[in-house]
C-alpha positions in Angstrom: 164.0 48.2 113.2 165.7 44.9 113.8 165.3 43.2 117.8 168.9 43.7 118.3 168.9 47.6 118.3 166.2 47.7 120.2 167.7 45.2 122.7 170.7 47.8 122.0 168.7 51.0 122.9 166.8 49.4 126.1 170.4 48.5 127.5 171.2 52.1 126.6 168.3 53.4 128.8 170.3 52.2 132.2 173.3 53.7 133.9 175.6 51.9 135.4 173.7 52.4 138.7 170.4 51.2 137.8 169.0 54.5 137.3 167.1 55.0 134.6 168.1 58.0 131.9 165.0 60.0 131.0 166.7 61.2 127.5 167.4 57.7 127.0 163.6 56.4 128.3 162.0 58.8 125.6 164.5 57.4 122.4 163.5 53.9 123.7 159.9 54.4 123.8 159.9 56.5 120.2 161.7 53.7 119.2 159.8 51.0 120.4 156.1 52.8 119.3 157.7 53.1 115.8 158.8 49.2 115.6 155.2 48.3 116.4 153.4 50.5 113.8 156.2 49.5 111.2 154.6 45.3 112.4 151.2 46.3 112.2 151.7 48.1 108.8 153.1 45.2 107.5 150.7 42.7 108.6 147.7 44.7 107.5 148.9 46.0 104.6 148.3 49.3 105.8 148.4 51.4 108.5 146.0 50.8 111.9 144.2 54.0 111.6 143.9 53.8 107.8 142.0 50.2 108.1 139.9 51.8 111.6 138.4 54.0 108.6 137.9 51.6 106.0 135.8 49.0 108.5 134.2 51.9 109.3 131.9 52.1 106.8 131.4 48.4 106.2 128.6 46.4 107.6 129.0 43.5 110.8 128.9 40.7 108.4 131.6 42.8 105.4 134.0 43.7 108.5 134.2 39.7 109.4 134.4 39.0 105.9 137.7 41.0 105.9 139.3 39.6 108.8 138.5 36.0 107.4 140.1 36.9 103.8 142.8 39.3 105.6 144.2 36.8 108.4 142.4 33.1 107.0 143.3 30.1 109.4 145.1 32.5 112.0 141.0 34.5 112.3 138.7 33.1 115.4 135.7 33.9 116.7 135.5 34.3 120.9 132.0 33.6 122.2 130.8 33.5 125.9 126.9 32.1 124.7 125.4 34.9 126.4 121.8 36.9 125.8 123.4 38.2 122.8 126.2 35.8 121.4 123.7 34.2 118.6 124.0 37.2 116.5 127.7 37.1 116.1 127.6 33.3 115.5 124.9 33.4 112.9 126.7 35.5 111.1 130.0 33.5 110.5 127.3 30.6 109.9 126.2 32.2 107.0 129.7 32.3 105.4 130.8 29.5 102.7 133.1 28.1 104.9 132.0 29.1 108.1 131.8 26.3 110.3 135.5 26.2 109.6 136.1 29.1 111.8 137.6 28.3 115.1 134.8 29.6 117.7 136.7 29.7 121.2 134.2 29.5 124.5 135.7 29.8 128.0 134.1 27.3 130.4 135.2 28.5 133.6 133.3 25.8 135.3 130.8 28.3 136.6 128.4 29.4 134.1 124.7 28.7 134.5 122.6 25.5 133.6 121.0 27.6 131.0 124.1 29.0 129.5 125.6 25.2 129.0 122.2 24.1 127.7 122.0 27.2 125.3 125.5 26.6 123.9 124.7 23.1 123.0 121.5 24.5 121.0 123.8 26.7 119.3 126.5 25.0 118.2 124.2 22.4 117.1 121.9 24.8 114.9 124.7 26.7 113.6 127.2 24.3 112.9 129.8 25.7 115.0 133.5 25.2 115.1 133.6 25.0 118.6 136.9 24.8 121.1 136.3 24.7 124.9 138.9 25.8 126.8 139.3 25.8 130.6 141.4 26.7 133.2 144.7 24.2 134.1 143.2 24.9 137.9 140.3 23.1 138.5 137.3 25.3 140.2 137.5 23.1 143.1 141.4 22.8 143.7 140.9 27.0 142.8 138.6 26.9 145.9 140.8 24.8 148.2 144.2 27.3 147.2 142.3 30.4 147.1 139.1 30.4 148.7 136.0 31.8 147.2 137.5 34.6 145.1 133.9 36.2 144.0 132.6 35.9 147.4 135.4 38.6 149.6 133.4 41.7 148.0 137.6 42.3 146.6 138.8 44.3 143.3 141.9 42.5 143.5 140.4 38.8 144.6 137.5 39.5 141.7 140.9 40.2 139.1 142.7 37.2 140.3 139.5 35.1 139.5 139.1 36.3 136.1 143.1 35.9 135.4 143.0 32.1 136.7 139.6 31.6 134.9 139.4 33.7 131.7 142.5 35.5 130.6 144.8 33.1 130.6 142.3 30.4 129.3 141.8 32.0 126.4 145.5 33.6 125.9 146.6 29.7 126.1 143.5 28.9 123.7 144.8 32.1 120.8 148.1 30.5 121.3 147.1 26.8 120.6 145.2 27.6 117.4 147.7 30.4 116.5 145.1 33.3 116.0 146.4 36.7 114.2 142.8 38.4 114.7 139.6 37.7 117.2 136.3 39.0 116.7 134.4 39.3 119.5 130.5 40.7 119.8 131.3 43.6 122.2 129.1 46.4 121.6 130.5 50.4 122.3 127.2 50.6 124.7 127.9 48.1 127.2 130.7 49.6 129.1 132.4 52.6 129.8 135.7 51.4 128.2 133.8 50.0 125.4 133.1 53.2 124.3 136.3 53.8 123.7 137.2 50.9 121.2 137.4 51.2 118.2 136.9 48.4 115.4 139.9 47.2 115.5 142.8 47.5 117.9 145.6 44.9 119.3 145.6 43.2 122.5 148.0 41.6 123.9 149.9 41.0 120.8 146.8 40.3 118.6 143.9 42.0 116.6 140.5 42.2 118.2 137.8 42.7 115.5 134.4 44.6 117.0 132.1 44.0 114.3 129.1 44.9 115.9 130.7 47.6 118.0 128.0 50.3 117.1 124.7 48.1 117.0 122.1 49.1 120.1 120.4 46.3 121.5 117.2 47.0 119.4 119.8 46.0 116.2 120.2 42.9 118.4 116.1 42.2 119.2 116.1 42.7 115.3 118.3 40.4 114.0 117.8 38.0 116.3 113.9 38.4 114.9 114.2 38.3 111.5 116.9 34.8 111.7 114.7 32.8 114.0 117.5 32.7 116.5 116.8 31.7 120.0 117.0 34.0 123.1 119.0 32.8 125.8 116.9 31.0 128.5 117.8 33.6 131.0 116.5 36.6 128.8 113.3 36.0 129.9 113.8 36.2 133.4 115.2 39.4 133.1 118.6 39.1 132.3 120.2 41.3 129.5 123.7 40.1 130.4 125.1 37.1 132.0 128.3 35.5 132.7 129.0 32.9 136.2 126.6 32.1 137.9 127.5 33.9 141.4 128.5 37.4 139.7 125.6 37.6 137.0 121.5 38.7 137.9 118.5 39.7 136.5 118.3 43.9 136.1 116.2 45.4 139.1 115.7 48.7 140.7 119.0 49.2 141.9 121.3 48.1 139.0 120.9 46.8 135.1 123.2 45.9 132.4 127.0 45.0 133.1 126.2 47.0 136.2 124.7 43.4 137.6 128.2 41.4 137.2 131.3 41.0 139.3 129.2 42.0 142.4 129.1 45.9 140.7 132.9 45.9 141.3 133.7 46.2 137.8 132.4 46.2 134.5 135.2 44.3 132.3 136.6 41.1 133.3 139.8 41.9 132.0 139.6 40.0 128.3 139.0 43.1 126.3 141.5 45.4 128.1 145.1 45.8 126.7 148.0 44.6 129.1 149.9 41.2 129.4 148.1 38.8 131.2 146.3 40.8 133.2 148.1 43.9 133.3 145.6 46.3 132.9 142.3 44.2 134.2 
């Protein structure tokens, strides 16, 4: 279906008074789902739930092959060099042509010592592809317009700091280096909407690739083992996840895991999550 019938059938959808017509609301929205299965058919080469299956019974390193070969110079990596990011990034390393692979890290001007120190080992050691990218606000001009945003106990100052910081960092980055398909080193474990995911879905326009979407974190210990890759610095003072420095600490009593970020306010900061620029944080 060509933009201008569905322009066509959106106009449709309105009366003359602004009121919406539910007949018309429902042949829009059939409409509308059908155009974007007939575009992810053809850019796949097959339909979504056809290639969920197929990646399905491929391994972590055979599932990035495919999105490499699928989507070529249009594929990225996303990293945050957390306690678990060398996996992922070893990986890619051990393709042919791997350090050609765009790896995209958000710097949102916040992240520990450690974390800037370990992602200079990194990228060093695996001979990364590596593309910082940052917010156009500053974190001190972000201060002086909007105060402290992690330090009001707020959902919606908490989703304003990861849109001004994250989302649109890295939507501005996808656009920049025109990426088709990202794969990320999520795991179906971490957080209750990340059991939901499947290998790969779109967001926001784009493929996200989950290769190691069903690996526990003893697959992680393993790897990491058997390839002589280094732990983060903060793993051994008790982290098992960690992102800024003021919304990431060690596990304790009271909380462990993705439980420990954002102040326990929320488990996702938004990047995973389907919606338009923050739509759906």
């Amino acid at each position: 279906m060509d933009s201008e019938t569905l322009n066509n059938l959106k106009e449709n959808a309105t009366l003359k008074d602004g009121i919406m017509n539910p007949e018309s609301i429902a042949t829009t929205s059939k409409a509308v789902k059908l155009n974007d299965e007939v575009q992810v058919n053809s850019q796949l080469g097959s339909s979504l739930n056809e290639i969920q299956t197929q990646l399905g019974t491929l391994s972590p390193q055979e599932r990035l092959k495919w999105a490499y070969e699928k989507f070529g110079p249009g594929f990225a990596v996303t990293t945050s060099f957390g306690i678990q990011s060398a996996v992922l990034l070893h990986m890619i390393h051990t393709f042919e042509k791997g350090s050609e692979i765009p790896v995209i890290w958000i710097d949102t001007g916040y992240l520990p010592s450690e974390t800037y120190l370990y992602a200079d080992l990194l990228t060093k050691k695996l001979s990364l592809n590596l593309k910082v990218t940052q917010s156009e606000i500053s974190p001190a001009r972000m201060e002086a317009l909007h105060g402290k945003l992690w330090e009001t106990n707020s959902l919606q100052d908490i989703e304003k700091y990861h849109l001004i910081r994250k989302i649109e960092p890295l939507e501005n980055s996808l656009q920049k280096h025109n990426v088709a398909c990202w794969a990320s080193g999520v795991r179906g474990m971490q957080t209750d909407h990340r059991r939901s995911m499947s290998w790969l879905d779109q967001i926001r326009g784009r493929f996200s690739l989950r290769p190691l979407l069903n690996w526990t974190k003893k697959d992680i210990f393993y790897y990491m083992q058997e390839n002589g890759l280094p732990q983060h610095p903060l793993f051994d003072k008790g982290y098992s996840t960690v992102g800024d420095w003021h919304s990431s600490g060690p596990d304790g009593a009271e909380s462990n895991g993705r439980n420990t970020r954002f102040g326990g306010l929320k488990q996702e900061c938004g990047i995973h999550l389907p919606g338009l620029m923050g739509e759906g944080i």
